[in-house]
N, C-alpha and C positions, 0 to 999 in steps of 0.2 A: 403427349405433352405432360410434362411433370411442373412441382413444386419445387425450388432449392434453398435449403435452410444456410446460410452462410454463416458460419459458427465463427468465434473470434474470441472477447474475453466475456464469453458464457457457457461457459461447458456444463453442461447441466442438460437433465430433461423437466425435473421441475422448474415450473415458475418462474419458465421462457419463451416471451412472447413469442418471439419468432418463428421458434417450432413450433408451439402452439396454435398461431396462424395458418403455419403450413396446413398440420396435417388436420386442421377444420375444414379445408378445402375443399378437400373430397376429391383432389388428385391427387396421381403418385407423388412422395415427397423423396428426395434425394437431400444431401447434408454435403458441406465442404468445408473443409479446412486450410487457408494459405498460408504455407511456411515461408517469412521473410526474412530469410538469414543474415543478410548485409543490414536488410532493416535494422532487427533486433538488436544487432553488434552495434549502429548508429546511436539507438535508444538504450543500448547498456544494458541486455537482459541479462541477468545472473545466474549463471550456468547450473546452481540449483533450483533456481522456480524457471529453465529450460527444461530440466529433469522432472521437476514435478508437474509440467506444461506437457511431456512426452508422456508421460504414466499415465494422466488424466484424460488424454487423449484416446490414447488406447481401450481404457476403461469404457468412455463415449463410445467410442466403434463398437465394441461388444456389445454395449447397450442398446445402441440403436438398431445394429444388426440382428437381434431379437427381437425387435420390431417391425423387422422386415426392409428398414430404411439402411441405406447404403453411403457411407461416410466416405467419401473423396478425399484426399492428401493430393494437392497441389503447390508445389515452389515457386515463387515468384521474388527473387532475389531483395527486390524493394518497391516501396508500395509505389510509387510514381507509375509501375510494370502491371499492374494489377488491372487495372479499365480494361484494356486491352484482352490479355487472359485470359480473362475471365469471360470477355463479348466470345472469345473462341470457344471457352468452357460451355458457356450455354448453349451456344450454337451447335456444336456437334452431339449435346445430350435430349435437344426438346424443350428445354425449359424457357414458358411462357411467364413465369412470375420467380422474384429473386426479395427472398425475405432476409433480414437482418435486424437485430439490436445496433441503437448510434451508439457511438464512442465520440469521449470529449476533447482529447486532446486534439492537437490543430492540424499536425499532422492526418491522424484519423479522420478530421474532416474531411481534410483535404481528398484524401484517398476514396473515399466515397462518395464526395459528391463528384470526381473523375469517373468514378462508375456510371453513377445514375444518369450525367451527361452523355457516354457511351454508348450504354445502352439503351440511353433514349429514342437512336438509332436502329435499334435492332427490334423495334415491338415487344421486346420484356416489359413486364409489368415490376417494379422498386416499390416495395412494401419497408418502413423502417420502422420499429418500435424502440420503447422506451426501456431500459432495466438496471442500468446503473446506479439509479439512487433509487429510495422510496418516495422523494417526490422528485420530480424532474428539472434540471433547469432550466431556470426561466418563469416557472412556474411562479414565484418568491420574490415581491419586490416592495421597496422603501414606495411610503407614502408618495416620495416624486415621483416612483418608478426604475430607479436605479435596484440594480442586484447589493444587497444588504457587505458593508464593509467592515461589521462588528459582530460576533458569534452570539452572542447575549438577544439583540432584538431578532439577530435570523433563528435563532432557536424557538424564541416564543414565536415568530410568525409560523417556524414548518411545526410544530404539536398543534397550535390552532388549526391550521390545515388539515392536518394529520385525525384530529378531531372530529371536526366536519366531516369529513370525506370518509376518513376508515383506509382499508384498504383488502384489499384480497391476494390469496394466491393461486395459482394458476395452475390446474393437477396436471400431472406427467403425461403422453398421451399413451393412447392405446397401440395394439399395435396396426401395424401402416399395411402389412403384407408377410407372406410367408419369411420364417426367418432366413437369415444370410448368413456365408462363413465371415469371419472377419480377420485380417491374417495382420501382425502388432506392427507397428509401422514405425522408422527411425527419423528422427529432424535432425540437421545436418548441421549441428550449432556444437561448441564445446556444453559438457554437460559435467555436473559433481552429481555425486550421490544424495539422493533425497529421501529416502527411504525410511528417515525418523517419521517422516508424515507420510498420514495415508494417504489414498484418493479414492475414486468410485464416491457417489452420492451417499448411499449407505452411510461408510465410514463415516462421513463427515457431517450429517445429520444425526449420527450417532455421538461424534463429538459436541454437537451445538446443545443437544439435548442433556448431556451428562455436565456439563458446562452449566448451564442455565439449576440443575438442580443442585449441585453442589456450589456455586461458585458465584450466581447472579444474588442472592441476598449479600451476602456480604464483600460482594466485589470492590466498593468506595471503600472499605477500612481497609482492604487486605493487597489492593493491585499494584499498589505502589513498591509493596517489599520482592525483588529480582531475585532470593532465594528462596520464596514461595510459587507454589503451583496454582495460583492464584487467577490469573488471566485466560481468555478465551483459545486464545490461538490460533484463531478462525482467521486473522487476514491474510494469511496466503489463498485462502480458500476464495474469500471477496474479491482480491486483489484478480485471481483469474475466473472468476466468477462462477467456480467449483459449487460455491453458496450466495445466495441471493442476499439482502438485506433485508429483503420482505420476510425471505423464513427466520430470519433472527427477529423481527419483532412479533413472527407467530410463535416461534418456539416460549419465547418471552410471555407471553399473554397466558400461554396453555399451563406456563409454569406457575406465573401469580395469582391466574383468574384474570388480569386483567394488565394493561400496560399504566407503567407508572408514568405518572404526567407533571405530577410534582417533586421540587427537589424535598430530599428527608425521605421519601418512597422506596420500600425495599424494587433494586434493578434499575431504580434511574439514573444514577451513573455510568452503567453500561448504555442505555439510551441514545445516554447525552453524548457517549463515545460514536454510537452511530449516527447522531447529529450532525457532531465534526467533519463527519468523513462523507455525509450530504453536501456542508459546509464548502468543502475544499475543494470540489468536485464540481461545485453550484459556480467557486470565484472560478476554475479553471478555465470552465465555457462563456463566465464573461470577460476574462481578461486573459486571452490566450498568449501573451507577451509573456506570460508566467512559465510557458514551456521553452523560451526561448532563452531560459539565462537570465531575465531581469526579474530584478525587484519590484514588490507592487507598489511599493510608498517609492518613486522616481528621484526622489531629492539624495537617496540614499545610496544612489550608482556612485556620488563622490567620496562615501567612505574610503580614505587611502586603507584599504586590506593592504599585511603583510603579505609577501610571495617569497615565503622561503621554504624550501621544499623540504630541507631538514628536517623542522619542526612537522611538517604534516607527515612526513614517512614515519618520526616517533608516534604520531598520532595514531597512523595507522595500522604502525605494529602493534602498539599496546605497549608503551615504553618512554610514558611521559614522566614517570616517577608518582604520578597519580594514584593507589590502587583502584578506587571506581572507575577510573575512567581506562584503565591498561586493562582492567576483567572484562568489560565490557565492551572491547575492542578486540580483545580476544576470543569471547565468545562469540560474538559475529563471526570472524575473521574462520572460525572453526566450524559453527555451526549450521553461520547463513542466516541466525537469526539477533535479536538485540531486545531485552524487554524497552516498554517504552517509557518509565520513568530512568532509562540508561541514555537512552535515545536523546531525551532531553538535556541532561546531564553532558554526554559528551562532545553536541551538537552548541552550547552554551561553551564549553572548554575550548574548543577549536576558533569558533568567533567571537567570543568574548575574552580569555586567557592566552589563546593564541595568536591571537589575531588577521588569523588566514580567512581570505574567501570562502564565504558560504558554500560560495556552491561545488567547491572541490568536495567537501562532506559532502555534499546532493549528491553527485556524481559518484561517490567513493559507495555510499549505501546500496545505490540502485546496481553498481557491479555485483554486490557481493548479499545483498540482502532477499531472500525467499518472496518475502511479502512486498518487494519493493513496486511502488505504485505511483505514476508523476504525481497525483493532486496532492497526496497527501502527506507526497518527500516532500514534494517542494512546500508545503503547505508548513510543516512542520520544521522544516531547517530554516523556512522565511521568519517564522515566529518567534523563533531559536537567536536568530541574527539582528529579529529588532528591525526587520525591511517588511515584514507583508502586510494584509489585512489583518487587522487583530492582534498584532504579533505581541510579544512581551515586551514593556517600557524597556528601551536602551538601556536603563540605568537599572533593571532587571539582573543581575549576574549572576550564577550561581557559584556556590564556594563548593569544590569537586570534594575537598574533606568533610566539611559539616552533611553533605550531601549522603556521603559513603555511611557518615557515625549513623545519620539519621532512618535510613533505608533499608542497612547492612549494619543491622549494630552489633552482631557476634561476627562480622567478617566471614560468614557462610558463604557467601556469591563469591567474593576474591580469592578465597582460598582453592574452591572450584576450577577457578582459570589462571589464578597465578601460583601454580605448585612450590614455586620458590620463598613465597610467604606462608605457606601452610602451616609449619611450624608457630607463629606469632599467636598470643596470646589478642582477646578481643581490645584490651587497650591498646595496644601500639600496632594492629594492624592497619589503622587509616594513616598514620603517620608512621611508617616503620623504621624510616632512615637511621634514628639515632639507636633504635633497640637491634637493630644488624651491626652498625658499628660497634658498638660495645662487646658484638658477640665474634668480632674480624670477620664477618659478613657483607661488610658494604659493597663490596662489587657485586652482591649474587643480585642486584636490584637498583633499575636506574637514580640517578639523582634528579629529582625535578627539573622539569627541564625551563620553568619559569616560577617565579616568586607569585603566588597568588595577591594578595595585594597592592602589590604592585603593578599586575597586571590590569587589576582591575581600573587601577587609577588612568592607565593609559588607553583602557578600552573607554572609558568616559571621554578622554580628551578626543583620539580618532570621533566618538560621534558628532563631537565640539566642533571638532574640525571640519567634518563633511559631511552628517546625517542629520544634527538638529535643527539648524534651521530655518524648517520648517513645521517642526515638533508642535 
């Protein structure tokens, strides 16, 4: 009779409960991975954090298989398929106990408590632990008891916590048994090249840690500028749980002495960045309607959104006439990634200047974005649109040129990704239209495809019309 570690979005051997449970056991431990390829396709995995989902996999296998533990590859087209399988998967292997990390979204509930029911029939023992956040949801609630609907009082409740309590991490285990071969295994998804980022633990504890010494003191002045190397990088890593949260706020600790708890404290604005993403993670599990395509403030399902597909395909190519917001469109679109004061930026353009449905952006990042992640797309495009918890006042808009001057003020980033401005000097590259016309260039670069103030006026009126009120 064995152990089975059921891996999903924690590929790690540090400062994983689940395997940690196993192999404390003191029986053999086996490991498994379910490929859900119609799934994924349903959920919009992006063919490069598929690719970086395959690498990192493979990398586990080796790892474990030096351990002596034996990693499984299992397909299960969609999770609904998965109870079943699985009652078979243990059945023909021995395994008396089935350990796992929960997952939030509702789907993944779903899918595992079809397990646990399952196999409740078959005398398996369903072990689940905690690892998505550093504190857990549920954990965290308003004086009434409700889950916190403002980032400001959830912040200060989870550092008090955070406080109190501490936290630890959990060492790698030893090994389980003689080593194993382990032969690289293929998942049967479309895949792009991912190979700018690494994988293996290592690599990436080597990044959190070079991060943290160059980059975590002065990370609030400098994260903002998208032509600096200035940000972590790590959320592809969190996103499939490559790296834990817990080891970012140890790596953090080891670098200052200490973790900072107040604003003004060198690293607290990285902190406060893994707050948010407690934050969005904490609303997801209590308002799982958030997976489903709606808005969390309800009054705001009557904003008439434009639905004109024109405008979102200029959007999407990087061909609004914008340049912030066309480099930044383009850099995804190339890279698979998007800094996040762009993120911002052209997540604001699209619902507030453009006036298209939020969630065609939600849906267009998670295709195409490495680090894409439901709590915190949706978390962030809701905020963006002026619908979620917390989100930014409606009347919030940002202007895509003052944006660029202010961010990008020698036009380093747009020139990068829009070749065709390269040539422009830093004053008229946020505005370029009339310094190409003067030069019989204006075709080499779109013409905006809306009037920004004027858009804005109109993005006021739609909330008029159908989101305020109840403001």
């Amino acid at each position: 009779m064995s152990v089975l570690v059921w891996f999903r979005q924690d590929l790690r051997l540090h400062d994983q409960p689940a395997l940690a449970a196993a192999c404390a056991s003191g029986e053999p431990v086996q490991a498994l991975f379910i490929a859900t390829p119609e799934q994924w396709m349903a959920h919009e995995l992006a063919p490069m954090r598929a690719d970086l989902l395959e690498r990192q996999l493979n990398q586990l296998g080796r790892e474990l298989a030096e351990l002596g533990i034996p990693l499984h590859l299992l397909e299960v087209q969609r999770f609904a398929d998965i109870a079943e399988q699985l009652a078979r998967f243990v059945g023909q292997r021995g395994i008396r106990r089935l350990c796992f990390n929960r997952e939030i979204p509702i789907d993944e509930q779903r899918r595992d408590a079809a397990v646990v029911a399952r196999l409740a029939h078959t005398g398996v023992q369903v072990s689940q632990y905690e690892q998505r956040c550093v504190l857990p949801p549920g954990t965290l609630h308003t004086g009434s008891g409700h889950m916190y609907q403002v980032f400001t009082p959830f912040a200060r409740a989870w550092l008090k916590r955070l406080l109190a309590d501490g936290f630890e991490l959990l060492p790698p285990p030893g090994p389980q048994g003689a080593a194993l071969d382990w032969q690289p295994r293929r998942l049967d998804y479309p895949k792009r090249d991912s190979g700018d980022w690494p994988v293996g633990e290592a690599a990436v504890l080597a990044r959190l840690r070079d991060f943290c010494a160059r980059h975590l003191r002065d990370y609030g002045e400098l994260r903002d500028y998208p032509a600096q190397d200035a940000t972590s990088r790590l959320s592809p890593y969190l996103a499939l749980g490559i790296l834990s949260p817990r080891q970012c706020l140890a790596a953090m600790q080891v670098e200052l002495g200490e973790l900072p708890v107040e604003r003004g404290q060198p690293g607290f604005v990285w902190l406060n960045e893994l707050i948010w993403r407690d934050f969005y993670q904490h609303l997801l599990a209590a308002h799982p309607q958030l997976a489903m395509g709606r808005p969390f403030k309800a009054h705001t399902a009557a904003i008439p959104w434009r639905k004109d597909r024109a405008l979102f395909a200029a959007w999407c190519q990087g061909k609004t006439g914008y340049p912030i917001v066309d480099a930044a469109m383009r850099c995804l679109n190339e890279s698979g990634w998007m800094h996040n004061r762009l993120r911002m930026v052209v997540a604001s353009f699209l619902a507030k200047d453009l006036h298209l449905p939020w969630w065609w952006g939600e849906h267009y990042f998670m295709r195409h974005l490495i680090d894409g992640e439901l709590a915190a797309n949706n978390g962030g495009w809701q905020w963006a649109a002026s619908t979620g918890a917390d989100a930014a006042p409606y009347f919030r808009i940002f202007n895509p040129t003052t944006q660029g001057q202010r961010f990008d003020p020698q036009g380093d980033f747009i020139r990068a990704w829009l070749p065709e401005l390269a040539a422009l000097p830093a004053k008229a590259i946020h505005t370029p239209h009339a310094w190409l016309a003067a030069r019989g260039l204006a075709d080499s670069y779109p013409q905006p495809v809306v009037e920004h103030a004027r858009a804005r006026e109109q993005a006021l009126a739609l909330f008029s019309e159908g989101g305020t009120r109840h403001v």
